[in-house]
Steps between C-alpha positions, in 0.01 A plus 500: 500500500264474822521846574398601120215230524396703846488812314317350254251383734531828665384689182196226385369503768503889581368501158190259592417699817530860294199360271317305755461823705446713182244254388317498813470873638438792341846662328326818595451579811749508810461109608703387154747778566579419868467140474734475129736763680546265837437207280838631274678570820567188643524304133773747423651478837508117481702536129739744649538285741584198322673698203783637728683728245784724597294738370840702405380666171525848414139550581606495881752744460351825653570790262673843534143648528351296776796435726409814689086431476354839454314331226352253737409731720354715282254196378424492855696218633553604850074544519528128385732380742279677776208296384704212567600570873121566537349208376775285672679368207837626620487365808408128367775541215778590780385240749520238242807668295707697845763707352859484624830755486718159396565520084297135475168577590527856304584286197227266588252842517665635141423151320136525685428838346628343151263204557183712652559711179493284277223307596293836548624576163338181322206528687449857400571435142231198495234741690550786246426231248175464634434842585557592153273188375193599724557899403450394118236255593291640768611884499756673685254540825469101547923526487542711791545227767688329323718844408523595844525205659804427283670833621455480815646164533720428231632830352569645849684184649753544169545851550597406871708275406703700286490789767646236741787309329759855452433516879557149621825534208642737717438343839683166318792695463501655849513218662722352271749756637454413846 
């Protein structure tokens, strides 16, 4: 019961901030997107957080196509994971999150991936919404923060993510062999 009240809290008041900032700066230029991107980010993170699913549905399960990750790489993933080195994110998400050869933390990494993509997921989904809302009101032009923004730091985490998790699979059952 508390944690469902939480979420509920969670989701008002993520709701309340959403219009407060869409009500108060322009939906159309790259301000709204950043801050409603950033502003998603840790809203979502504190509900995936709280939620703490298994997060065991089929969705997770990577399929026969992307297990190898040509696909991924082909969308450019590996240019994406570049970025991150450069800008420093990798370093800050291993210092916070170090990786170990023991099967425990491995798991622990495989759920994070789960968790990171969902979250990224919801907040892309709610961005698109407004893209598409600002494309129909305001022209396509006035969307493209918003569009590109959204890519960059929503549609790209997922796709990581789902590069990622066939990889740390196999490195579970390594060192489950050990």
């Amino acid at each position: 019961m508390r944690k469902t009240l939480t979420l509920a809290i969670i989701i008002i008041a993520t709701i309340a901030l959403v219009y407060a900032v869409a009500y108060f700066i322009d939906m159309r230029g790259f301000s709204f997107a950043w801050i409603l991107n950033f502003l998603l980010m840790g809203c979502v993170l504190w509900f995936t957080q709280t939620l703490k699913s298994p997060l065991s549905g089929p969705y997770y399960r990577a399929k026969a196509w992307e297990r190898s990750g040509k696909i991924y790489e082909y969308l450019g993933i590996n240019f994406f994971r570049k970025v991150l080195v450069w800008v420093g994110w990798e370093k800050l998400n291993k210092k916070s999150n170090p990786i170990g050869k023991n099967p425990q933390t491995l798991q622990q990494l495989h759920y994070n991936t789960k968790q990171s993509e969902l979250g990224h997921l919801i907040i892309f989904i709610i961005v698109l919404g407004f893209n598409v809302f600002v494309a129909i009101e305001y022209g396509f032009n006035k969307s493209i923060w918003l569009l590109a923004l959204n890519i960059m730091l929503n549609l790209y985490p997922i796709l990581l993510q789902r590069y990622n998790r066939p990889r740390i699979e196999r490195a579970i059952k390594l060192s489950r062999r050990r």
